[in-house]
Structure formats: C-alpha cells, structure tokens
The first five atom37 places (N, CA, C, CB, O) and aatype in JSON, in Angstrom:
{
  "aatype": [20, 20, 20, 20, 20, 20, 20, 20, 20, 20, 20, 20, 20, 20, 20, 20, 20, 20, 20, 20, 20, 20, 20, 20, 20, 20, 20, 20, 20, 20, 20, 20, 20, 20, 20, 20, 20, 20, 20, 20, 20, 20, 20, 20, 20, 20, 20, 20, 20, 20, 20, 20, 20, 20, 20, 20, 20, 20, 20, 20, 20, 20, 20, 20, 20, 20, 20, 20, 20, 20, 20, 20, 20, 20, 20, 20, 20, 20, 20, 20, 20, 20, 20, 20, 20, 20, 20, 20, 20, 20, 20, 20, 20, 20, 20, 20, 20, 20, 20, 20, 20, 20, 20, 20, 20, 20, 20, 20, 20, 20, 20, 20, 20, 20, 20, 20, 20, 20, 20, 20, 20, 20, 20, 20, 20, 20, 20, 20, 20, 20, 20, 20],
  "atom_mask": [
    [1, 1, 1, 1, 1],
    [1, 1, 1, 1, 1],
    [1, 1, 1, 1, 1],
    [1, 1, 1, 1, 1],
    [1, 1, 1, 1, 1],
    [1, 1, 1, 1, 1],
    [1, 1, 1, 1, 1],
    [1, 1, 1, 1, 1],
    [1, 1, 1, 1, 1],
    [1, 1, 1, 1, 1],
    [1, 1, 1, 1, 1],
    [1, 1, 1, 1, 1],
    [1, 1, 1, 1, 1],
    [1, 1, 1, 1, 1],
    [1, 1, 1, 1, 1],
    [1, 1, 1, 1, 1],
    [1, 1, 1, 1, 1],
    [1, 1, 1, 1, 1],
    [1, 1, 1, 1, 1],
    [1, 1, 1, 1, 1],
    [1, 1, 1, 1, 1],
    [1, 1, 1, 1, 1],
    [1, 1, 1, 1, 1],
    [1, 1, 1, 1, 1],
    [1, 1, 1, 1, 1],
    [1, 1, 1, 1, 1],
    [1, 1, 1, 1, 1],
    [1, 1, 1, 1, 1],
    [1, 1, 1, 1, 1],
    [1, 1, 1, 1, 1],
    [1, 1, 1, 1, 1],
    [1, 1, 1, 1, 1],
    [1, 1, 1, 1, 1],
    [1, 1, 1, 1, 1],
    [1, 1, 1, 1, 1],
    [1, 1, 1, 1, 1],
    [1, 1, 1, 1, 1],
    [1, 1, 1, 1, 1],
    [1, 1, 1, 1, 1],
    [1, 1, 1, 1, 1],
    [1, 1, 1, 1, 1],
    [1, 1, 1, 1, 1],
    [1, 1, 1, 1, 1],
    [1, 1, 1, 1, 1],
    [1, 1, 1, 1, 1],
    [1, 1, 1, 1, 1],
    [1, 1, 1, 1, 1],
    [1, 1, 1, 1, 1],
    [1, 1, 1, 1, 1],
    [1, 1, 1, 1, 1],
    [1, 1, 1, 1, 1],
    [1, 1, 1, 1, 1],
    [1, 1, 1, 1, 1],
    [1, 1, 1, 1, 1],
    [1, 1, 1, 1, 1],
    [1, 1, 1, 1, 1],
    [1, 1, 1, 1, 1],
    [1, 1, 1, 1, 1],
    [1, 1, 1, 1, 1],
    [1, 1, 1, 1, 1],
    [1, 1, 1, 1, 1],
    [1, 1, 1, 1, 1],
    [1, 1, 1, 1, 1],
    [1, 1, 1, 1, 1],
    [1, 1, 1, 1, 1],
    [1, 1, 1, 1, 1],
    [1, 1, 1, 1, 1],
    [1, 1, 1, 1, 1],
    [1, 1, 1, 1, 1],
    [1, 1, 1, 1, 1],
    [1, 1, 1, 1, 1],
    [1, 1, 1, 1, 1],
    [1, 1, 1, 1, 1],
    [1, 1, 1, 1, 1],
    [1, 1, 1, 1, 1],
    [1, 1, 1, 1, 1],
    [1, 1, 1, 1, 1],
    [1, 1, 1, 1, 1],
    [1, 1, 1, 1, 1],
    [1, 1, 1, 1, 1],
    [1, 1, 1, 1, 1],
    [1, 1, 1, 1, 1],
    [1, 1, 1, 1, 1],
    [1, 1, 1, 1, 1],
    [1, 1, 1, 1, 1],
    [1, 1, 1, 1, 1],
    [1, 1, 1, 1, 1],
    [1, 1, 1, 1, 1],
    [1, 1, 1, 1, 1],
    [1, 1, 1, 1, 1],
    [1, 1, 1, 1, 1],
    [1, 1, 1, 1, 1],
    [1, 1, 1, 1, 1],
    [1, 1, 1, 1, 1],
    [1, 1, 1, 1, 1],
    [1, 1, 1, 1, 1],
    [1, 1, 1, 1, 1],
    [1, 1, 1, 1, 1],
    [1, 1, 1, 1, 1],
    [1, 1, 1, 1, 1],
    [1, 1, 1, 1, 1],
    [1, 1, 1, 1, 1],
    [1, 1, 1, 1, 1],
    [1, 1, 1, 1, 1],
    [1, 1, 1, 1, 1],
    [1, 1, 1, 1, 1],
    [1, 1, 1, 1, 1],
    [1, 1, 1, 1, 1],
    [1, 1, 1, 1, 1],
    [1, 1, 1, 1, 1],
    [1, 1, 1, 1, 1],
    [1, 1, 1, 1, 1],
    [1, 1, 1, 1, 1],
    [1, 1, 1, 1, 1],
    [1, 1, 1, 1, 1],
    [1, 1, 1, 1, 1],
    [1, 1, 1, 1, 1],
    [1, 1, 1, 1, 1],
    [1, 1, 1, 1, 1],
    [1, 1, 1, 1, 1],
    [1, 1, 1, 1, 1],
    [1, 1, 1, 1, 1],
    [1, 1, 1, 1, 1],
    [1, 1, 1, 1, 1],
    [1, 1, 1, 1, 1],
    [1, 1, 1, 1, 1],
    [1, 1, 1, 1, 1],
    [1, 1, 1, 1, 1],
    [1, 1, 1, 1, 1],
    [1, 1, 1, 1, 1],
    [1, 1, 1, 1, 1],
    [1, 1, 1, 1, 1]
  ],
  "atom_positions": [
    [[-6.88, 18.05, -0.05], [-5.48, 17.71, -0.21], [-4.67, 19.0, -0.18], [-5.23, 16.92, -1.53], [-5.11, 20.01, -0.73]],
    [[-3.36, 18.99, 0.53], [-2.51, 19.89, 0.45], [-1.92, 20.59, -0.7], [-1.77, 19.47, 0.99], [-1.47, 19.73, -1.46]],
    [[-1.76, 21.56, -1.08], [-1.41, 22.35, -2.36], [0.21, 21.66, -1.96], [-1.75, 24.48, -2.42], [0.67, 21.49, -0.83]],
    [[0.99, 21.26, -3.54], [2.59, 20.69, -3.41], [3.06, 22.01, -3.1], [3.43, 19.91, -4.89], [2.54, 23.1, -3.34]],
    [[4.47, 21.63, -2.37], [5.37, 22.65, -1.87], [6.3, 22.87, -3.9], [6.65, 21.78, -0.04], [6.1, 22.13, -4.86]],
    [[7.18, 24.06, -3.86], [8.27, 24.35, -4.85], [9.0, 23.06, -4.93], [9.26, 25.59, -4.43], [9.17, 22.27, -5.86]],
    [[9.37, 23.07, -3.75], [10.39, 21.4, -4.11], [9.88, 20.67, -4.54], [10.97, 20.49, -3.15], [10.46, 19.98, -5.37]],
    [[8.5, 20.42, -4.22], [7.73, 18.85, -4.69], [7.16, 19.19, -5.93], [6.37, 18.17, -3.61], [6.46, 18.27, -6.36]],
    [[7.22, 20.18, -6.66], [6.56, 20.8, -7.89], [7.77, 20.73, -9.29], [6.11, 22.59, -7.41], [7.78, 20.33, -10.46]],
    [[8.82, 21.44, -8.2], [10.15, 21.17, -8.88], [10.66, 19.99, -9.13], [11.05, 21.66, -8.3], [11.55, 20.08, -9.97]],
    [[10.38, 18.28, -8.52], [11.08, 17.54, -8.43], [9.8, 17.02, -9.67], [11.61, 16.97, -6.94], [9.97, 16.12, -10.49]],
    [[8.52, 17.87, -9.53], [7.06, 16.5, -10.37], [8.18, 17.2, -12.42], [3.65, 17.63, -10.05], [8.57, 16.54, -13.38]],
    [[8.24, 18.7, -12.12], [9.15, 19.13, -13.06], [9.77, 18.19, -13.48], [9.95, 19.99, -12.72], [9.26, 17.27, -14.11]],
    [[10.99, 18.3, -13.18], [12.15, 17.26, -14.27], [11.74, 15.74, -13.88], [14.23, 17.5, -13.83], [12.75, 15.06, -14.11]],
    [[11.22, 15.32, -13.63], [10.19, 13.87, -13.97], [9.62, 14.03, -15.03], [9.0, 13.48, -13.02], [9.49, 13.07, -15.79]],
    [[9.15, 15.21, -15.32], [8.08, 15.25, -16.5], [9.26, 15.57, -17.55], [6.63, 16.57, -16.38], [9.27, 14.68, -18.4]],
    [[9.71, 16.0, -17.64], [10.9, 16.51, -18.28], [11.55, 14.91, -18.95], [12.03, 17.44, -16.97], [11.47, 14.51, -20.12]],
    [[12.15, 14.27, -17.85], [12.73, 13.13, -17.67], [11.75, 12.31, -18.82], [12.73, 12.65, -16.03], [12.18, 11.98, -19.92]],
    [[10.63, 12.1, -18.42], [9.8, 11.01, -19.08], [9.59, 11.47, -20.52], [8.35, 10.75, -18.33], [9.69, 10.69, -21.46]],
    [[9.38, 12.4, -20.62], [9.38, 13.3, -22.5], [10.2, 13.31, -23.16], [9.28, 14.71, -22.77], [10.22, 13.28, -24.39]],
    [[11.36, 13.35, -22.1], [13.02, 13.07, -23.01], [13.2, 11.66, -23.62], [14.5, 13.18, -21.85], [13.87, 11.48, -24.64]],
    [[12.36, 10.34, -22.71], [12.69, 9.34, -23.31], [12.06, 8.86, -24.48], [12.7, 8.59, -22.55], [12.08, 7.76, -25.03]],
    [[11.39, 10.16, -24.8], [10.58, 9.74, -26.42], [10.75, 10.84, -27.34], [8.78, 9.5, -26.36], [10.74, 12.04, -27.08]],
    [[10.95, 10.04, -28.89], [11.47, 11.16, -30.09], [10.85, 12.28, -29.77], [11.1, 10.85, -31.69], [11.54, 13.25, -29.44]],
    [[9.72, 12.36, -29.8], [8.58, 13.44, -30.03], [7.22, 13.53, -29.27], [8.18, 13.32, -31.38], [6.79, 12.61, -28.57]],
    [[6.69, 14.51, -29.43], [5.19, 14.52, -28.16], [4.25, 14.51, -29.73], [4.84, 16.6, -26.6], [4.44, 15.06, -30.81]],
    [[3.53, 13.88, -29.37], [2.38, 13.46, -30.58], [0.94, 14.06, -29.49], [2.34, 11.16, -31.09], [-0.24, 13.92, -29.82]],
    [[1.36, 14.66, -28.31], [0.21, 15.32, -27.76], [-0.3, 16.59, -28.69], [0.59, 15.79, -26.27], [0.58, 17.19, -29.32]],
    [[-1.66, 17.01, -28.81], [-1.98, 18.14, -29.81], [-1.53, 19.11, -28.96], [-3.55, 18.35, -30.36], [-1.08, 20.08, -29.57]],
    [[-1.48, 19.21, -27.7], [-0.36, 20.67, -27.35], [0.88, 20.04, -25.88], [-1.77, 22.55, -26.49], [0.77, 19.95, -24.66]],
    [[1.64, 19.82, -26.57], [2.65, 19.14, -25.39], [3.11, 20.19, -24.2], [4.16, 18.58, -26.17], [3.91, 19.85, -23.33]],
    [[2.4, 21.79, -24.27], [3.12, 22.28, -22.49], [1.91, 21.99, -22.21], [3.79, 24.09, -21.86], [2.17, 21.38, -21.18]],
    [[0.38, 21.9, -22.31], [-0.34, 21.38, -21.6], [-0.26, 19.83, -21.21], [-1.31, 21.72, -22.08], [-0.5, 19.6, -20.02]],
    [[0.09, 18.52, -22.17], [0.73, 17.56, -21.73], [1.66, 17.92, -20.78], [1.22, 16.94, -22.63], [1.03, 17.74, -19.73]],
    [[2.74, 18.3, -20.48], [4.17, 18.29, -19.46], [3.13, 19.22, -17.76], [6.09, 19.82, -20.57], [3.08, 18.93, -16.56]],
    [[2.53, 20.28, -18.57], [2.04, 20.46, -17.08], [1.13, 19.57, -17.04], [1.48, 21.81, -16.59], [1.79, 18.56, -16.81]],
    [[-0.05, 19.22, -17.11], [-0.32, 17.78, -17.08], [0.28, 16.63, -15.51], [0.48, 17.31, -18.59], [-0.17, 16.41, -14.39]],
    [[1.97, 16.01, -16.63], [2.11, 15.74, -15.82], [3.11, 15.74, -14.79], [1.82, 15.19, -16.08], [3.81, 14.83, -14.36]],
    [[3.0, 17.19, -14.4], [3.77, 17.84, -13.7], [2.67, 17.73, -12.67], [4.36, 19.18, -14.22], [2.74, 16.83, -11.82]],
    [[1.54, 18.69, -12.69], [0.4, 18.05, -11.81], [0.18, 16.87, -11.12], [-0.48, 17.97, -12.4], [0.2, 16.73, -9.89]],
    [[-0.13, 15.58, -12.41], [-0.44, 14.38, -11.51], [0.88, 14.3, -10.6], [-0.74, 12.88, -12.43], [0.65, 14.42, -9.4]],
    [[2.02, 14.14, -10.9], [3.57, 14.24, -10.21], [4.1, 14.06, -9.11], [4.03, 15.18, -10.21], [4.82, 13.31, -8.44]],
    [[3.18, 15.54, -9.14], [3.36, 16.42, -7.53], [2.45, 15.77, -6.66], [2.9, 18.21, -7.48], [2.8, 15.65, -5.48]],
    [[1.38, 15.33, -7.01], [0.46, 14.38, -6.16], [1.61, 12.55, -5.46], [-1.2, 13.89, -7.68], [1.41, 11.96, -4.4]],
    [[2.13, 12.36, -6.0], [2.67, 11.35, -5.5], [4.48, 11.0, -4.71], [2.37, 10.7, -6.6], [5.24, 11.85, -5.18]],
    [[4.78, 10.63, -4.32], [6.18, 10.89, -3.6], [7.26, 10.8, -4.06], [6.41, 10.27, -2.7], [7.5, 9.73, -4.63]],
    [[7.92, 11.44, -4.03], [9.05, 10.94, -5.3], [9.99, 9.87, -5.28], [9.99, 11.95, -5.59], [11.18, 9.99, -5.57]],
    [[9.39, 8.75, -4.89], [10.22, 7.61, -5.02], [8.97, 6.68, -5.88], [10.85, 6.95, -3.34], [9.41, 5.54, -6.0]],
    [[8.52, 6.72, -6.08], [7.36, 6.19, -6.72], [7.58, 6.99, -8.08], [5.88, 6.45, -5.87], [7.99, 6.34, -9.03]],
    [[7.3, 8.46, -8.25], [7.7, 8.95, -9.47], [8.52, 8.29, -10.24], [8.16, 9.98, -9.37], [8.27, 7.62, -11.24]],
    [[9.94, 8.62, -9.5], [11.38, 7.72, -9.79], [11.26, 6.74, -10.61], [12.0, 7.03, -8.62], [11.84, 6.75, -11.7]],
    [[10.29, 5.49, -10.1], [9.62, 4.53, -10.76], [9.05, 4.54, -11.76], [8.99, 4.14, -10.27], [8.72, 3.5, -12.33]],
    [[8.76, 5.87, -12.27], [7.7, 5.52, -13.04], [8.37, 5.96, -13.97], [6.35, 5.96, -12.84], [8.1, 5.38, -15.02]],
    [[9.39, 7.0, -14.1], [10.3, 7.52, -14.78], [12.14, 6.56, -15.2], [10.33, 8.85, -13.88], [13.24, 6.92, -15.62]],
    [[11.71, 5.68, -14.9], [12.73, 4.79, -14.95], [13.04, 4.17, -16.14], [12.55, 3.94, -14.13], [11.96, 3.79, -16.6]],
    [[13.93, 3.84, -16.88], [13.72, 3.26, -18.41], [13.71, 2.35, -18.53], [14.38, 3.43, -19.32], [13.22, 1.83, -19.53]],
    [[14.5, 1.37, -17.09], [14.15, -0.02, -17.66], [12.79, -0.89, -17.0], [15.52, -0.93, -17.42], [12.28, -1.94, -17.4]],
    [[12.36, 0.15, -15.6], [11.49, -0.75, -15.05], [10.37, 0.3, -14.66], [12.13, -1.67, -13.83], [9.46, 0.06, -13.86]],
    [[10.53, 1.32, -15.23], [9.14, 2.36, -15.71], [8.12, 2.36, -16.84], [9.59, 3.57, -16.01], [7.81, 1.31, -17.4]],
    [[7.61, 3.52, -17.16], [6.88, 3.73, -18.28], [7.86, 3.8, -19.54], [6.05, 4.99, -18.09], [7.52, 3.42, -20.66]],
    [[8.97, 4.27, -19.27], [10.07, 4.0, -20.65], [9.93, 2.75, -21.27], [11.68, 4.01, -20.27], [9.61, 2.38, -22.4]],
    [[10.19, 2.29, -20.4], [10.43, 0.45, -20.6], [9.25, -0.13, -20.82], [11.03, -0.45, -19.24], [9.61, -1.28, -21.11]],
    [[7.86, -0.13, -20.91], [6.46, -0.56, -20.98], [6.01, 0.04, -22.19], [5.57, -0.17, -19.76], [5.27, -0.69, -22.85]],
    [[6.23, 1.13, -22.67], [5.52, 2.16, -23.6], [6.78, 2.39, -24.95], [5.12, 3.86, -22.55], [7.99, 2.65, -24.99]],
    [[5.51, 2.05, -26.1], [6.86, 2.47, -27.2], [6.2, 4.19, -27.86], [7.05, 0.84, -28.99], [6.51, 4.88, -28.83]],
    [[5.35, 4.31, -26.92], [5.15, 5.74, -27.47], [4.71, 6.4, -25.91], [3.77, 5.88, -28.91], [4.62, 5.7, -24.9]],
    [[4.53, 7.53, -25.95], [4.71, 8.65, -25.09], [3.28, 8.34, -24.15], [4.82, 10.26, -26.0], [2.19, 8.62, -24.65]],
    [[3.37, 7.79, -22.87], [2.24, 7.48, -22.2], [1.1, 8.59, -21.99], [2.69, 7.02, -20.98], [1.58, 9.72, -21.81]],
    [[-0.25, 8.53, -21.98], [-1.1, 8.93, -21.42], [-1.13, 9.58, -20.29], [-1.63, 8.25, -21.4], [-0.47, 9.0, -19.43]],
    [[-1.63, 10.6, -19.91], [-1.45, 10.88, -18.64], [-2.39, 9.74, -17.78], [-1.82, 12.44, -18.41], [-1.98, 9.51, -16.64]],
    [[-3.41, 9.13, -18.13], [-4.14, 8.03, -17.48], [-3.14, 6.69, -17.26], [-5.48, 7.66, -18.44], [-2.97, 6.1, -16.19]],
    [[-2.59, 6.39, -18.39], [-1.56, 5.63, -18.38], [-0.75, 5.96, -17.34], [-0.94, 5.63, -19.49], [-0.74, 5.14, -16.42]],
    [[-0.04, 6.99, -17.22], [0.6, 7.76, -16.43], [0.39, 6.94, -14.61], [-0.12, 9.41, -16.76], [1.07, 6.25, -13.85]],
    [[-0.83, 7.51, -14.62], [-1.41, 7.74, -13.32], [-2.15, 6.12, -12.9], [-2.62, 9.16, -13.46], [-2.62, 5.83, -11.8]],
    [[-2.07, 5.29, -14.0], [-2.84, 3.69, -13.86], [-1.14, 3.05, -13.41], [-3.84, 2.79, -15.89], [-1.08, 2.1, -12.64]],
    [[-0.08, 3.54, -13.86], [1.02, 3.1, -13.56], [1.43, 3.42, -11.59], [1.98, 3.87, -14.75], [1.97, 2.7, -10.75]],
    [[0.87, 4.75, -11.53], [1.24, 4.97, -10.35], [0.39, 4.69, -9.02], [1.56, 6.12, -10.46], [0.69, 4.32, -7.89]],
    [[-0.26, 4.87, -9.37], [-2.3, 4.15, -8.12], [-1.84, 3.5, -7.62], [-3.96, 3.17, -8.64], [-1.47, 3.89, -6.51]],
    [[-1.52, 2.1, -7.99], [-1.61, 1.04, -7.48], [-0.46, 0.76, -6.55], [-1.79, 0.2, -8.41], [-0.67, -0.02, -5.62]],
    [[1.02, 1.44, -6.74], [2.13, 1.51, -5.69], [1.74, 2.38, -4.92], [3.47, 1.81, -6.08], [2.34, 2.29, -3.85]],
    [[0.84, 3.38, -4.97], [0.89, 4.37, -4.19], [-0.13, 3.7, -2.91], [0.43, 5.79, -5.01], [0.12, 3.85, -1.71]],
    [[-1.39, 2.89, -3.48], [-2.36, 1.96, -2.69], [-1.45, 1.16, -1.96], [-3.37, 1.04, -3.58], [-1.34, 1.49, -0.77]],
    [[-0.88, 0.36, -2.28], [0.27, -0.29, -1.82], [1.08, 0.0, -0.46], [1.08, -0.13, -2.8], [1.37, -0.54, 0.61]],
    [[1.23, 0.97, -1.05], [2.57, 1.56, 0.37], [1.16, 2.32, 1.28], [4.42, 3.36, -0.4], [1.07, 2.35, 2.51]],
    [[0.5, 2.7, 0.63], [-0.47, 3.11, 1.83], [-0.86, 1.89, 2.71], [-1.87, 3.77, 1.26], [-0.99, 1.96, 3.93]],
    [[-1.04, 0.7, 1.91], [-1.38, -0.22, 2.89], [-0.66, -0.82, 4.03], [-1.69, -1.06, 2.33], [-0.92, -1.27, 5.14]],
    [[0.51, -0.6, 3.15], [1.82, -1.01, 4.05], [1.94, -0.61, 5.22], [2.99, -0.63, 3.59], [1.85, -1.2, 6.3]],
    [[2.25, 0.86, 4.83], [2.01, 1.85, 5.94], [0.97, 1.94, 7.21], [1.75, 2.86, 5.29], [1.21, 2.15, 8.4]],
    [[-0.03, 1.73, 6.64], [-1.22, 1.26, 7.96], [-0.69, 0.21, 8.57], [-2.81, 0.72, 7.51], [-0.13, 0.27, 9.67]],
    [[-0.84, -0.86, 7.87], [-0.05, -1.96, 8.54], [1.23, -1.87, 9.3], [0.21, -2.78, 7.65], [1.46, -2.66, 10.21]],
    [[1.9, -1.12, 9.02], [3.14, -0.82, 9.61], [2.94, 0.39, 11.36], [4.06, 0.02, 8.09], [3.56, 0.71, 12.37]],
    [[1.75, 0.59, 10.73], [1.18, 1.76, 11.77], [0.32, 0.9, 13.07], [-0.08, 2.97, 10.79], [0.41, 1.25, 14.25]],
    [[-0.42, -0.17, 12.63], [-1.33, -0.87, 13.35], [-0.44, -2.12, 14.1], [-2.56, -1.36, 12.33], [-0.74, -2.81, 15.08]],
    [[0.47, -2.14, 13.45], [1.31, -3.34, 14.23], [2.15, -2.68, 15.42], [2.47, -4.17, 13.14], [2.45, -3.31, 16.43]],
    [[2.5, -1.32, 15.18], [2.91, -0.23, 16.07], [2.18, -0.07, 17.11], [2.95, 0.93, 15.52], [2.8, 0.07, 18.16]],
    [[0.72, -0.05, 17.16], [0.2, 0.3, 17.98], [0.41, -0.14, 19.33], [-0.69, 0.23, 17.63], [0.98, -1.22, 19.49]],
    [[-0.09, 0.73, 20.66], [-0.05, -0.35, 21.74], [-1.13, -1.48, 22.22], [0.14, 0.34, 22.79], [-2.28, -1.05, 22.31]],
    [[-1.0, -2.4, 22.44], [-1.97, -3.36, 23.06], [-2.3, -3.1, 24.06], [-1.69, -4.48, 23.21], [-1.67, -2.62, 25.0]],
    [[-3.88, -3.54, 23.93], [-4.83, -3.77, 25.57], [-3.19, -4.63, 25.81], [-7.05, -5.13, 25.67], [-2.45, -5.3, 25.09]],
    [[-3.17, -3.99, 27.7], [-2.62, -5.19, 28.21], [-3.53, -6.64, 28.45], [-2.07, -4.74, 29.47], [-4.7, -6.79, 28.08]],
    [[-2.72, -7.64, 29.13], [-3.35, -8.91, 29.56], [-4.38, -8.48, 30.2], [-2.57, -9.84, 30.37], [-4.65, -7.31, 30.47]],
    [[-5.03, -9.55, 30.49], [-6.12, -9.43, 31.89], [-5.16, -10.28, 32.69], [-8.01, -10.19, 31.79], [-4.17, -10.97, 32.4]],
    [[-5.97, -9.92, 34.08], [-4.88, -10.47, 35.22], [-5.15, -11.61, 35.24], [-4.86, -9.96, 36.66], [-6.24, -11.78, 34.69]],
    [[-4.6, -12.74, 35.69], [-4.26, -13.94, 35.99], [-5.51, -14.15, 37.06], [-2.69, -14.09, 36.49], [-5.59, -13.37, 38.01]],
    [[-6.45, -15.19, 36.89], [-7.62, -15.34, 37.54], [-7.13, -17.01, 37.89], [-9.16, -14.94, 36.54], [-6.93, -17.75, 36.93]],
    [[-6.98, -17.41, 39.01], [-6.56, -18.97, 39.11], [-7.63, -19.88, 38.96], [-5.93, -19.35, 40.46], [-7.79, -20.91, 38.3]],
    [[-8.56, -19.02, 39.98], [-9.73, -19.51, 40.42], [-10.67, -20.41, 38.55], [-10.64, -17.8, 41.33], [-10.85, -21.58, 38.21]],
    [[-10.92, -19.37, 38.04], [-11.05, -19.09, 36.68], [-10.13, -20.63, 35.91], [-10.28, -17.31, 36.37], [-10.57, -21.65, 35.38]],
    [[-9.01, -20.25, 36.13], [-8.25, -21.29, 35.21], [-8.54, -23.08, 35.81], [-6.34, -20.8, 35.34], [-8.71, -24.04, 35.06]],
    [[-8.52, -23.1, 37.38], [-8.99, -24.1, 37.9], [-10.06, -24.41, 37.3], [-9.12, -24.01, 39.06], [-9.9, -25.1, 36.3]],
    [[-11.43, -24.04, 37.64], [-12.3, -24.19, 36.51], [-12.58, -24.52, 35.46], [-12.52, -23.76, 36.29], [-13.69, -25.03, 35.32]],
    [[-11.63, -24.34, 34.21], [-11.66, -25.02, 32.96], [-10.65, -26.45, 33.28], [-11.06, -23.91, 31.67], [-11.02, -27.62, 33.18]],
    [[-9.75, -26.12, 33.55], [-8.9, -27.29, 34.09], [-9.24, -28.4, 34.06], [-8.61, -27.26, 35.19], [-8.94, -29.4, 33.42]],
    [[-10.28, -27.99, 35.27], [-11.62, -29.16, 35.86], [-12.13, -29.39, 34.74], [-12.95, -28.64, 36.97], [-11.98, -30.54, 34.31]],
    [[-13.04, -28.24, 33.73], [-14.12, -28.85, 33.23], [-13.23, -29.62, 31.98], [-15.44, -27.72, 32.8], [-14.07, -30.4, 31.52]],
    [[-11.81, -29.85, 31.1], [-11.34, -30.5, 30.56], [-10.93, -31.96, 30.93], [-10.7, -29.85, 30.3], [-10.98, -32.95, 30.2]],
    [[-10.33, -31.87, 32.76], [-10.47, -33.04, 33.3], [-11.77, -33.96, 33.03], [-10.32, -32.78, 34.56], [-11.7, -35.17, 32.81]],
    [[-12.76, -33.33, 33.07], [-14.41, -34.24, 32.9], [-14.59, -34.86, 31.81], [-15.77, -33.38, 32.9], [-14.98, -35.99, 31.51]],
    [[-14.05, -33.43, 30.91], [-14.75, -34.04, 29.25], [-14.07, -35.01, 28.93], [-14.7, -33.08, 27.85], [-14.57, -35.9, 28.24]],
    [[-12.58, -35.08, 29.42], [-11.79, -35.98, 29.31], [-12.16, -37.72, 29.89], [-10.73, -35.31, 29.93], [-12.09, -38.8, 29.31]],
    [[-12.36, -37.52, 30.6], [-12.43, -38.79, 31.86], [-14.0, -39.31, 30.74], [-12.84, -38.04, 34.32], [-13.96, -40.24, 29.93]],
    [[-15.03, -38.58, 30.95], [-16.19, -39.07, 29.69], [-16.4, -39.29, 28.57], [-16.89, -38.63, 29.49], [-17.45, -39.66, 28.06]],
    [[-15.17, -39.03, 27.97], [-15.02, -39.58, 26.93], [-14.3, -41.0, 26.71], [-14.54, -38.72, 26.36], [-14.67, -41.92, 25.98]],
    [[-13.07, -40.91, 27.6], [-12.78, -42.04, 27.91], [-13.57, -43.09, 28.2], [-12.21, -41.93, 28.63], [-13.19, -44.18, 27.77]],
    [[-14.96, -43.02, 29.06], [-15.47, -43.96, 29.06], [-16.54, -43.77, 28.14], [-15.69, -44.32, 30.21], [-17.63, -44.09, 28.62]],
    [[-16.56, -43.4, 27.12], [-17.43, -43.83, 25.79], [-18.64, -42.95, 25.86], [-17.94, -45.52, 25.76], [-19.48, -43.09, 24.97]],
    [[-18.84, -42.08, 26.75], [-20.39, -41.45, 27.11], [-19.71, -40.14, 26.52], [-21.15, -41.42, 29.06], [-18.53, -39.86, 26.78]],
    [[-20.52, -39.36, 25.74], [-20.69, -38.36, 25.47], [-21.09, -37.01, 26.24], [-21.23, -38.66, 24.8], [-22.08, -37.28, 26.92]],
    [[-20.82, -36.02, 26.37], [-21.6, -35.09, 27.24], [-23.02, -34.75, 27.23], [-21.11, -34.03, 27.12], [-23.73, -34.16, 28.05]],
    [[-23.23, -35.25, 26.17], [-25.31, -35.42, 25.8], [-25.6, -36.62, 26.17], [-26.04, -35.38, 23.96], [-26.74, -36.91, 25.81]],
    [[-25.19, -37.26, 26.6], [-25.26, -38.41, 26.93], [-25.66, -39.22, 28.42], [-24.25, -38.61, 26.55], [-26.24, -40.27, 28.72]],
    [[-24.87, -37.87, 29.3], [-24.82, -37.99, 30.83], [-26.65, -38.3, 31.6], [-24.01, -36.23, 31.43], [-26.8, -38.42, 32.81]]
  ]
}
C-alpha cells in the first residue's frame, strides 16, 4: 500500500481531532498514542467515508456514548469502504467493452427455425421426439 500523502494525513488529522472533540474526555491510558492511532487508520481510507464516520448524527458520535475503539473505529469503516469497492468494480465491469456480436449466420438461423417448426408440428400431433 501507498505511504498517505500530507494532505491525506492532514485531513486523517482533524478527523481525529474532530471525533475526540465529540467526547468529554479520552479514558485511553495514553490518548496521543490513541489520536495517532487514529490518525493512521484515517489516512488509510477516503475522506468521504471518514466524514462519515466523524459525523454526530449518523457517525460514531451518534452510535457511541463513550470514545470508540480504534477497532470500533475501523469495524465502522470496512464495510463502506468494501462497499464502494464493490461498487466501483461494478461500475468498472459494466464499463467495459463487449465481445462484439457474431455475424449473422442465416443459414444457421434457418436451421433452428426448421428444427422448432418440427418440434412444433410433433407435438401437435401428440408424438413426442422419443417417440418418432
């Protein structure tokens, strides 16, 4: 995996910042290793997903009456992040280009034509194709 750029380090920053602010106190036994922490996991994910997770009414604010886990943390974020990855493929594979057609074979299509005309007509008269 790519080492995060300053910006993307800076933005996992005041997220972490953000999410610590929405609680009285850090009950972590050393809270700058908590904040880098999760400044770390952070930077691993995009910041619209962060956003999310840092949100008060439909984040970890809003879910947690005490100061999340960094597992917590990161069980909150997995699963959108799986998500949009899937999306994304999907969004990638529907992109793709297609085999073209195969060409138009008449000869070929006559052929089934026919052989539906038969099954047809023999069934009509009550005989089965195991039957003939």
């Amino acid at each position: 995996m790519l080492e995060p750029s300053s910006e993307t380090l800076q933005m996992a920053a005041k997220a972490a910042e953000t999410l610590i602010g929405f609680y009285p106190s850090i009950m972590a036994s050393d809270p700058k290793i908590y904040a880098a922490g999760l400044v770390q996991l952070f930077s691993h994910y995009p910041e619209h997903l962060v956003a999310e997770a840092i949100d008060a009414v439909n984040g970890l604010p809003g879910e947690c009456d005490f100061l999340p886990t960094i597992a917590k943390v990161k069980s909150f974020l997995e699963p959108r992040w799986q998500e949009m990855v899937r999306k994304q493929d999907m969004q990638e594979r529907f992109n793709r280009k297609r085999l073209p057609e195969p060409p138009a074979n008449p000869e070929r299509e006559a052929r089934i034509a026919q052989g539906l005309r038969d099954l047809a007509a023999q069934l009509k008269s009550g005989f089965g194709p195991s039957s003939a």
